[in-house]
PLY file of the C-alpha trace (Angstrom):
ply
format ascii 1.0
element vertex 418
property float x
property float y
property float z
element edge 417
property int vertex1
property int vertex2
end_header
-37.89 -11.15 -31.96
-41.41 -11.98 -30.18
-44.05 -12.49 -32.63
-42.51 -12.99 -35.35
-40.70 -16.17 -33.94
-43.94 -17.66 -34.83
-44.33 -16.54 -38.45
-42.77 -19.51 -40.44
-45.03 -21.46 -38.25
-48.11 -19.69 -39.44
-46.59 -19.27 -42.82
-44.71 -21.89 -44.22
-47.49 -24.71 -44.29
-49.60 -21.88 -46.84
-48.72 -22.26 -50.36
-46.45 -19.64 -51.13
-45.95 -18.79 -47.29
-42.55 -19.73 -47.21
-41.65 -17.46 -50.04
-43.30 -14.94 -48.04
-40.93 -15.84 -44.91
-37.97 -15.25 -46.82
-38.75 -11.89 -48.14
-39.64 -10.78 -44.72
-35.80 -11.88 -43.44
-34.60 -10.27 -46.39
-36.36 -6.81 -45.57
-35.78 -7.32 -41.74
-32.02 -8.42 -42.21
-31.57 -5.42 -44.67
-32.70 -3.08 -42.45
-30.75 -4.45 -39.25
-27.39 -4.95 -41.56
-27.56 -1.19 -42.34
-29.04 0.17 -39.25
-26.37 -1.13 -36.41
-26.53 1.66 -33.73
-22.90 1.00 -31.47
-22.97 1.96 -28.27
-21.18 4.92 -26.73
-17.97 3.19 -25.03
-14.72 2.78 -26.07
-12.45 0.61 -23.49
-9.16 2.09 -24.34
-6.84 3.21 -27.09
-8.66 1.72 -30.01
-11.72 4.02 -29.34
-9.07 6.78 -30.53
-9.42 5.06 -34.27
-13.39 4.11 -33.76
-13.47 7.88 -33.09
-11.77 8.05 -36.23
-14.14 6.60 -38.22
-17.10 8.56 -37.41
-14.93 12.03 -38.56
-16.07 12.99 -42.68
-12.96 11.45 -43.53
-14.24 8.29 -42.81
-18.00 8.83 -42.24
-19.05 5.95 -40.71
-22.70 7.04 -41.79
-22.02 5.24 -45.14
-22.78 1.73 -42.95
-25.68 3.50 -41.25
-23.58 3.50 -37.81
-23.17 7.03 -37.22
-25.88 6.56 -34.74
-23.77 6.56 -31.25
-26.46 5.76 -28.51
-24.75 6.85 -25.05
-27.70 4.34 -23.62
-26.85 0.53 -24.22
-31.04 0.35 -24.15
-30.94 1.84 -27.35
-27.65 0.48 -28.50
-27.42 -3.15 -30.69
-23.75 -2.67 -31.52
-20.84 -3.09 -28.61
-17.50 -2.17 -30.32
-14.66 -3.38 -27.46
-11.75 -0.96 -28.48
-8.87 -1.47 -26.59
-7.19 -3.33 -23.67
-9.95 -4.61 -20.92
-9.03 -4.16 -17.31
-10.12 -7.14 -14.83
-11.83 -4.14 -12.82
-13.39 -2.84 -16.08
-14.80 -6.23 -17.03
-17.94 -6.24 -14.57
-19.13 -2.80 -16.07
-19.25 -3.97 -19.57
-20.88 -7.16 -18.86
-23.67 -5.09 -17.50
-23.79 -3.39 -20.20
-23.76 -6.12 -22.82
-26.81 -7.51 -20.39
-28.55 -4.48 -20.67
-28.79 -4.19 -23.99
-31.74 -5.95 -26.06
-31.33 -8.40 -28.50
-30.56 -9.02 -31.24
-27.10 -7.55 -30.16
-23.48 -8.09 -31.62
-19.86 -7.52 -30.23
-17.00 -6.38 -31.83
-13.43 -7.08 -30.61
-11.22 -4.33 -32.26
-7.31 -4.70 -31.59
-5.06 -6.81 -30.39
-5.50 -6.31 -26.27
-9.05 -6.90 -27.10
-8.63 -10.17 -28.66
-6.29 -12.24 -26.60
-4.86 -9.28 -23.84
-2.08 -7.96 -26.65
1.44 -6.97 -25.19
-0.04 -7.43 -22.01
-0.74 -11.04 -22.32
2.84 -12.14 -20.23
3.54 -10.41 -16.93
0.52 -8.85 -16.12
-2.15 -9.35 -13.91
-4.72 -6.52 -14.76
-5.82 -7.26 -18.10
-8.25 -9.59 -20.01
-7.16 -11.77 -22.20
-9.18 -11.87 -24.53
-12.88 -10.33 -24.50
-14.68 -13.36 -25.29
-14.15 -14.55 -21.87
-16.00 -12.31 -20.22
-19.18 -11.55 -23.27
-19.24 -13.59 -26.83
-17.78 -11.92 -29.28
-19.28 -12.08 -33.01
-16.17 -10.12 -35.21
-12.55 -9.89 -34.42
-10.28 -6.88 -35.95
-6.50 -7.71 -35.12
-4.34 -4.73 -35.10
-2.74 -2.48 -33.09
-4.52 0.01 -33.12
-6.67 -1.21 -36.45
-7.38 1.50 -38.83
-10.95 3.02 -39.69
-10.77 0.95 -42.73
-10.53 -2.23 -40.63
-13.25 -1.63 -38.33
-15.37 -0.89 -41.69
-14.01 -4.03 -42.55
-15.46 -5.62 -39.61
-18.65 -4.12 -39.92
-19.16 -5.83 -43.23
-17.95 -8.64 -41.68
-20.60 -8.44 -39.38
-23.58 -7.35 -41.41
-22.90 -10.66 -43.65
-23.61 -12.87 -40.55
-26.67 -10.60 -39.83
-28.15 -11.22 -42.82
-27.72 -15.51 -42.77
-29.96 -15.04 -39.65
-33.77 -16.02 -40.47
-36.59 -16.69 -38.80
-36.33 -20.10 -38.98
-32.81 -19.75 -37.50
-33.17 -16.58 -35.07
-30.48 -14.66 -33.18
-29.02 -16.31 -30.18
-26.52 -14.88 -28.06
-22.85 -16.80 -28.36
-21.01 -18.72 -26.18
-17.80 -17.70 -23.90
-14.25 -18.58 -24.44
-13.59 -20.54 -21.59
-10.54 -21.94 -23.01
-7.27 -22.57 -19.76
-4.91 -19.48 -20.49
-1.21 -20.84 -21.51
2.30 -19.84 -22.30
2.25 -19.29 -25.89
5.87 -18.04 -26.38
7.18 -21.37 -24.58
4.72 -23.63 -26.26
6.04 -21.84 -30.07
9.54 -21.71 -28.85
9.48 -25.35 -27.92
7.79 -26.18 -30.91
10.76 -24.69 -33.27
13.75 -25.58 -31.40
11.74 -29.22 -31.77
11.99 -28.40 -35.67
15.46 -26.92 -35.96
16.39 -30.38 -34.34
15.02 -32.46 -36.89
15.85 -30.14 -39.88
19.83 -30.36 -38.14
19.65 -34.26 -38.21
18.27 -34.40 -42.01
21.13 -31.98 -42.71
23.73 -34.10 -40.81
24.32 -36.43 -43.32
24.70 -33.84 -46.32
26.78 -31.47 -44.71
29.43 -33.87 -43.62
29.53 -35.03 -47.14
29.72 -32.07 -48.03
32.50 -31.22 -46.06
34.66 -34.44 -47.31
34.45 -33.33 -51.05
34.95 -29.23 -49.95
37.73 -29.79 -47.55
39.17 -26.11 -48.44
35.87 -24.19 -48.99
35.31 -21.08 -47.36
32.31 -19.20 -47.41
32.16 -15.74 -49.24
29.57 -13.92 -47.55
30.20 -10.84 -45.02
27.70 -9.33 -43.11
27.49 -5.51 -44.21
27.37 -3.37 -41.71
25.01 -0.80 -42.18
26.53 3.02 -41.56
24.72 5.22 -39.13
24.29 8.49 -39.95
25.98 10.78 -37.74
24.28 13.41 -36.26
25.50 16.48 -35.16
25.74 16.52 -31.12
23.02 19.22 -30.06
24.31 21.77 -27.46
22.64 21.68 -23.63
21.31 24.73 -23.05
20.97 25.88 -19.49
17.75 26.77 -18.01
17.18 29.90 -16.01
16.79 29.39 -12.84
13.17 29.64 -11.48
12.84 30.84 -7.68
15.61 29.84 -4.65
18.42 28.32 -5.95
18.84 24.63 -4.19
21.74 26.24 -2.48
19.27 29.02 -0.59
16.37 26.36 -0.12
18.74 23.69 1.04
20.18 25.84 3.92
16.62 27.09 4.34
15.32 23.76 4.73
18.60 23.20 7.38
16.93 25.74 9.67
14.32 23.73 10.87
15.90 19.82 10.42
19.88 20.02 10.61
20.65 16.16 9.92
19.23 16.72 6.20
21.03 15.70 3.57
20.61 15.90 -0.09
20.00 12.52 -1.53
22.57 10.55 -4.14
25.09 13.18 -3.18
28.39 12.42 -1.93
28.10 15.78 0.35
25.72 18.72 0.63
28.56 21.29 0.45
27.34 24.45 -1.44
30.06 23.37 -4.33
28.09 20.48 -4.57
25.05 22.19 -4.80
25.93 25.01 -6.97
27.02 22.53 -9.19
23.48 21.18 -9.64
21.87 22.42 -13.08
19.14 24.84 -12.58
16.07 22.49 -13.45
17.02 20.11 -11.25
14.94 19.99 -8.39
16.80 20.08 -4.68
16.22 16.21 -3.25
15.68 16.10 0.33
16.59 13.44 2.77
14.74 13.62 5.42
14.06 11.38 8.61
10.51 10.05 9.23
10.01 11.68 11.84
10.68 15.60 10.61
9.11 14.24 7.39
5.68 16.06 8.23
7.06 19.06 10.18
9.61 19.61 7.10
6.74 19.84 5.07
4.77 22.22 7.17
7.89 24.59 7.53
8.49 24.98 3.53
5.19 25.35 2.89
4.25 28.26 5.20
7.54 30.00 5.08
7.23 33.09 2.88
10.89 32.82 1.66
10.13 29.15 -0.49
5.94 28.83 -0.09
6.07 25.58 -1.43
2.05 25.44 -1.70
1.63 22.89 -4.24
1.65 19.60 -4.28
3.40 17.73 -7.60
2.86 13.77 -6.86
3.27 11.63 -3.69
5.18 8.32 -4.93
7.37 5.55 -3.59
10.45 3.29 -4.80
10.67 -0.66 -3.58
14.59 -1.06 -2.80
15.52 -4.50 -1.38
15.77 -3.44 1.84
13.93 -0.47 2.22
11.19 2.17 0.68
11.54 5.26 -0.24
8.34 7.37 -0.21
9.23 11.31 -2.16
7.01 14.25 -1.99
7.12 16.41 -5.16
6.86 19.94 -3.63
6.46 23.39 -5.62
5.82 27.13 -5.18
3.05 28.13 -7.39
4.67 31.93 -7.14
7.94 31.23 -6.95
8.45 28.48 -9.16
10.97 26.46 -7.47
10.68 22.81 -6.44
12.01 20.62 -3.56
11.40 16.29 -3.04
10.95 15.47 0.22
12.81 11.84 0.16
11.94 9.39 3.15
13.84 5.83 3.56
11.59 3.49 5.34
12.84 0.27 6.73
11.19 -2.78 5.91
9.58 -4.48 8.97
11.59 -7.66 9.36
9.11 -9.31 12.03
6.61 -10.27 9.31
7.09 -13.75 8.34
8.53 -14.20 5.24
5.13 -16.10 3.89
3.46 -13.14 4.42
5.64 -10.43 3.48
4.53 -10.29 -0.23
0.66 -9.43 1.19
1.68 -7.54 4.09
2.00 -3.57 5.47
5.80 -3.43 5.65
6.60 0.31 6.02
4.17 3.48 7.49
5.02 7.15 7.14
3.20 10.12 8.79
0.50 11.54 5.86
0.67 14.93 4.94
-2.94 15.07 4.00
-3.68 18.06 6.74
-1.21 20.26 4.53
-2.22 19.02 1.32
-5.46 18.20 0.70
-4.35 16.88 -3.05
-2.10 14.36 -1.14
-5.63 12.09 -0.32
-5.90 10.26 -3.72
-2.11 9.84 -4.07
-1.30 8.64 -0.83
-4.23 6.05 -1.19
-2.47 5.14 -4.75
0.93 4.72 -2.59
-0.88 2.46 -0.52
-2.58 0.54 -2.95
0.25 -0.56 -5.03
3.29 -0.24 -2.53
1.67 -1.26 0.95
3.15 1.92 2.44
0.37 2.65 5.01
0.22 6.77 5.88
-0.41 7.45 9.63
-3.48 9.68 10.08
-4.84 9.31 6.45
-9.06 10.28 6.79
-9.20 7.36 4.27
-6.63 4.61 4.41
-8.26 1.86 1.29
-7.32 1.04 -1.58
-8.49 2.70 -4.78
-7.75 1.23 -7.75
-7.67 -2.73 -6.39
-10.26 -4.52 -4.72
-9.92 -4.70 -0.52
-9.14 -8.49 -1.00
-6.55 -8.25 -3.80
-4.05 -10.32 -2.79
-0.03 -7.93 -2.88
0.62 -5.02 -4.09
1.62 -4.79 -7.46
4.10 -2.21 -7.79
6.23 -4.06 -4.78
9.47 -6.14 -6.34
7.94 -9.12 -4.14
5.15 -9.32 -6.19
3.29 -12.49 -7.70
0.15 -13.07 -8.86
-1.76 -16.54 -9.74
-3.06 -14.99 -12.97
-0.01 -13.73 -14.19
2.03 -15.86 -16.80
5.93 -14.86 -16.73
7.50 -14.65 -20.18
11.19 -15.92 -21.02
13.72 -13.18 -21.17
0 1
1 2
2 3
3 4
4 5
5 6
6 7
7 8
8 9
9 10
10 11
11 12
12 13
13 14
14 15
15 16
16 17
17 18
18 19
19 20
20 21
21 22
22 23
23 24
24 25
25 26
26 27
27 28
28 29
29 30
30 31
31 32
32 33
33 34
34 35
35 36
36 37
37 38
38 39
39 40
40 41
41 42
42 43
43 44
44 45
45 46
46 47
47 48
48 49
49 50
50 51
51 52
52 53
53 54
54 55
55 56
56 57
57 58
58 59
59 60
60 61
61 62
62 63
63 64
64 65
65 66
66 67
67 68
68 69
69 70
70 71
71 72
72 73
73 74
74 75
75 76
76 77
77 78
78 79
79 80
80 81
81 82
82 83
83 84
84 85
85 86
86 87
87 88
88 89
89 90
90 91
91 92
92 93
93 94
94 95
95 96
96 97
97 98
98 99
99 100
100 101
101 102
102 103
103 104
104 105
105 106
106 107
107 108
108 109
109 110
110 111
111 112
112 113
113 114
114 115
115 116
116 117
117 118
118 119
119 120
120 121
121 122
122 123
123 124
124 125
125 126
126 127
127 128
128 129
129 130
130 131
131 132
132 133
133 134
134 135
135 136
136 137
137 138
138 139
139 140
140 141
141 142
142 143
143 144
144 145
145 146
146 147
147 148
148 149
149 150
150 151
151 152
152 153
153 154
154 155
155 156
156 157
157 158
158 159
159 160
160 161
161 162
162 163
163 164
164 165
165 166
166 167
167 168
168 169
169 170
170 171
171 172
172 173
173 174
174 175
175 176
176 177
177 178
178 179
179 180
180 181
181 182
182 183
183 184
184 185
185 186
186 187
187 188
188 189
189 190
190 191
191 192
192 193
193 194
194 195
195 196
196 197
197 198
198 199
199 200
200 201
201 202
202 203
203 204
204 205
205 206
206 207
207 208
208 209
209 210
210 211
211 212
212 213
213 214
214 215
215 216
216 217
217 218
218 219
219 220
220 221
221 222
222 223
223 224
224 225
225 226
226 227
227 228
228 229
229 230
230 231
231 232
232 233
233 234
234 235
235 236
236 237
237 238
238 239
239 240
240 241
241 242
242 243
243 244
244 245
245 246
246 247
247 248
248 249
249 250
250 251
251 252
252 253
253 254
254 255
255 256
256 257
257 258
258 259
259 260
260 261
261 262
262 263
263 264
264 265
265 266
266 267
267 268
268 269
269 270
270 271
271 272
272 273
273 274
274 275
275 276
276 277
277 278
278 279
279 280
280 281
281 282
282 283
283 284
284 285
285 286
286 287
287 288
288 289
289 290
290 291
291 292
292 293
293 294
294 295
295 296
296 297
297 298
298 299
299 300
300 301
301 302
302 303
303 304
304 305
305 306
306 307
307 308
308 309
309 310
310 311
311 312
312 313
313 314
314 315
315 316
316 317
317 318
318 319
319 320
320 321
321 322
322 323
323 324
324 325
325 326
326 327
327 328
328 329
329 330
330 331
331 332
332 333
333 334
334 335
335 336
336 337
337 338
338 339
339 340
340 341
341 342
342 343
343 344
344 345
345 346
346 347
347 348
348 349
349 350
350 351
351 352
352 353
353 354
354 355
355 356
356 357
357 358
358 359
359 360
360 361
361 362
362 363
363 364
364 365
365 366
366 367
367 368
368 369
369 370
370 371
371 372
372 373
373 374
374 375
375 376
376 377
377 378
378 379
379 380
380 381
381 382
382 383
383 384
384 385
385 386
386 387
387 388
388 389
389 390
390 391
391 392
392 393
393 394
394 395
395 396
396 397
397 398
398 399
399 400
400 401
401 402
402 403
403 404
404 405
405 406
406 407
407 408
408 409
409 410
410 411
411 412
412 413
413 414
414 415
415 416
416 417
C-alpha cells in the first residue's frame, strides 16, 4: 500500500482523523472488493466452468471480474482451477510472485484443494494448492459450478473489505502440514466405532434373543429389475485399403518369420476372419523392426506414410513397443509389434530406475516418431537406438523410475486399500 501505510499514523491522533481513516478503507476496500481483475490461467478442468462464468449467462461482470489480465503484473486475482501438476507448480509460483500486492488466491475444485481423486496412487499431482502459494478461498466441487465460484468471490470480497489500514494486507502462510492416509486413518476410525457400538449391543441382543427364540426377520431385499434393452446389431465396416490378408503376405515378402500377434496361426482363414476395422498386428523381430518399417512405407502397393502413435506395454517379462502405421491414401493400417526382453544383468535394486530394453528408432522414416519415442522413453525406460534426442520430456532428468513401468514406486505416492 506505500503511503498510505502511514495515514492512521498521521491521522488518527487529529480529532476526527480516525473517522477519516475509516472512510478511506471503506472507499478503498469498496473499490478493491468490486474491482478484482483474475489472472488469465486456468490449471486444468475447472477453468472449463471459470470460463463459464465469464459467458452472458453468467456474466461475471456483475462482480466487476470480467477483467481477464493475460499479465499477472496487472492481475490481483489467481483463480487455481483444476488439478496442479508437481511440474506445473514452479510456473505458478512465479506467477503468484510476480504479481503485486494486495493479491488473493482462489482454490476452485476438489484436485485443487487437497489433490482430489488423485490424492492415493499418484505421484504427479499437488495435493493441495496451499502448499505450494497461500490460498485465501476454497470452492469444493468437482468441477464447482459458475454459481460457486461467484460464491467464492463474495466469499472473498468480505475478507477484502475487514482489511484496514490499521490492519493491511499480508500475504498468507503455506500448508506445510505431513501428507497422510486418510482412507486408513477414517477406516480405522469406524471399524474402531462399529466395535464399540457391537459391544453396547451385545448385551441387548442376546436378551433379545432369549425372549424371541422363534423370531425371524421379515425383510427381503428387493431386487431392482433392469430394463432390458434390445441387443443392437454389429454392423460391418467396409473395408478401407489392403485387406490384412494382402498386407500380411505383403509384409511376408521382405521378413518371412512374421507372425500376426495373439493369433493362434497366420493362415489366410485366420486372417480373413478378422473384421474389417481391425488393424493387421505385426510381430516382428527387433532386428527387421526398422527395415519392416522402411519396406511398407515406400512400397506403392500399402504406402503406409503416416505415423498413428509409437507406444509400449510392461509384461512381466518382457516389453512390447507397437508402431501404429497408416496410409494416408489408402486408408489401411498395420502395428508393427516388437517383444523386447528385459535385461536380466541389472541388479534387481536397480531395475525399477534402470534402461531395461532398447529398440532401433524409426525417427529417419518418421519424423513425427521424435516426441513419441521420447514419451516411450520417459515413462517406460525403453531407450531407441539412434534417436537425435534421447531425454526425457515430460519428467525431470533426475526423476527417479519410470512411471508407466509395473515396477514402479515412488516416495511421494500414498497407496490406497483395495
Amino acid at each position: 500500500m506505500g503511503i498510505m501505510n502511514y495515514v492512521p499514523k498521521v491521522l488518527d491522533p487529529i480529532p476526527g482523523g480516525k473517522t477519516v481513516v475509516n472512510a478511506i478503507d471503506y472507499i478503498v476496500n469498496w473499490a478493491h472488493a468490486n474491482s478484482l481483475w483474475p489472472l488469465t490461467y486456468g490449471t486444468s478442468c475447472c477453468a472449463i466452468e471459470m470460463m463459464s462464468a465469464s459467458m452472458a449467462r453468467y456474466d461475471i461482470a456483475r462482480f466487476g471480474s470480467e477483467v481477464f489480465r493475460a499479465s499477472p503484473r496487472q492481475a490481483d486475482l489467481f483463480i487455481l482451477a483444476g488439478t496442479i501438476t508437481e511440474k506445473m507448480a514452479p510456473a505458478i509460483q512465479m506467477l503468484w510472485e510476480q504479481i503485486p500486492g494486495p493479491k488473493y488466491v482462489i482454490g476452485m475444485g476438489a484436485c485443487t484443494i487437497s489433490g482430489g481423486p488423485f490424492y492415493y496412487n499418484n505421484y504427479s499431482v499437488v495435493r493441495g494448492a496451499a502448499n505450494i502459494i497461500p490460498v485465501d478461498v476454497y470452492i469444493p466441487g468437482c468441477p464447482p459450478r459458475p454459481e460457486a465460484l461467484f460464491h467464492g468471490l463474495l466469499k472473498l470480497r468480505e475478507k477484502i473489505r475487514e482489511e484496514t489500514l490499521r490492519n493491511p494486507w499480508h500475504e498468507g502462510e503455506l500448508d506445510t502440514r505431513e501428507f497422510g492416509n486418510r482412507y486408513a486413518e477414517a477406516k480405522k476410525a469406524w471399524e474402531a466405532l462399529e466395535k464399540i457400538k457391537d459391544e453396547e449391543m451385545k448385551e441387548a441382543r442376546e436378551k433379545f434373543k432369549a425372549e424371541n427364540p422363534d423370531y425371524k426377520s421379515t425383510y427381503r431385499p428387493v431386487r431392482v429389475q433392469k430394463e432390458a434393452f434390445p441387443e443392437v446389431p454389429y454392423a460391418p465396416r467396409k473395408l478401407q485399403g489392403l485387406s490384412q490378408t494382402e498386407l500380411f503376405h505383403i509384409a511376408q515378402e521382405k521378413c518371412a518369420d512374421i507372425s500376426v500377434y495373439d493369433q493362434k496361426d497366420s493362415s489366410d482363414e485366420a486372417l480373413n476372419a478378422l473384421e474389417a476395422d481391425t488393424p493387421l498386428d505385426i510381430q516382428v523381430s527387433k532386428e527387421n523392426y526398422l527395415s519392416l518399417a522402411e519396406f511398407l512405407k515406400n512400397d506403392p502397393r500399402t504406402k503406409l506414410d503416416y505415423l498413428i502413435d509409437v507406444t509400449a506395454v510392461d509384461w512381466k517379462e518382457h516389453f512390447d513397443v507397437i508402431a501404429q502405421l497408416m496410409s494416408m491414401e489408402l486408408g489401411h493400417k498395420v502395428f508393427l509389434r516388437v517383444s523386447l526382453p528385459k535385461d536380466e544383468t541389472v541388479p534387481e535394486d536397480k531395475r525399477a530406475t534402470s534402461i531395461l530394453a532398447t529398440v532401433p528408432s524409426i525417427t529417419g522414416l518418421y519424423p513425427g516418431a521424435n516426441w513419441k519415442e521420447r514419451e516411450v522413453y520417459d515413462l517406460f525406460g525403453i531407450a531407441f537406438e539412434g534417436h537425435p534426442d534421447m531425454r526425457r520430456i515430460f519428467l525431470t532428468e533426475d526423476f527417479p523410475g519410470y512411471p508407466l513401468r509395473k515396477d514402479f514406486t515412488h516416495p511421494h505416492m500414498i497407496l490406497r486399500e483395495v
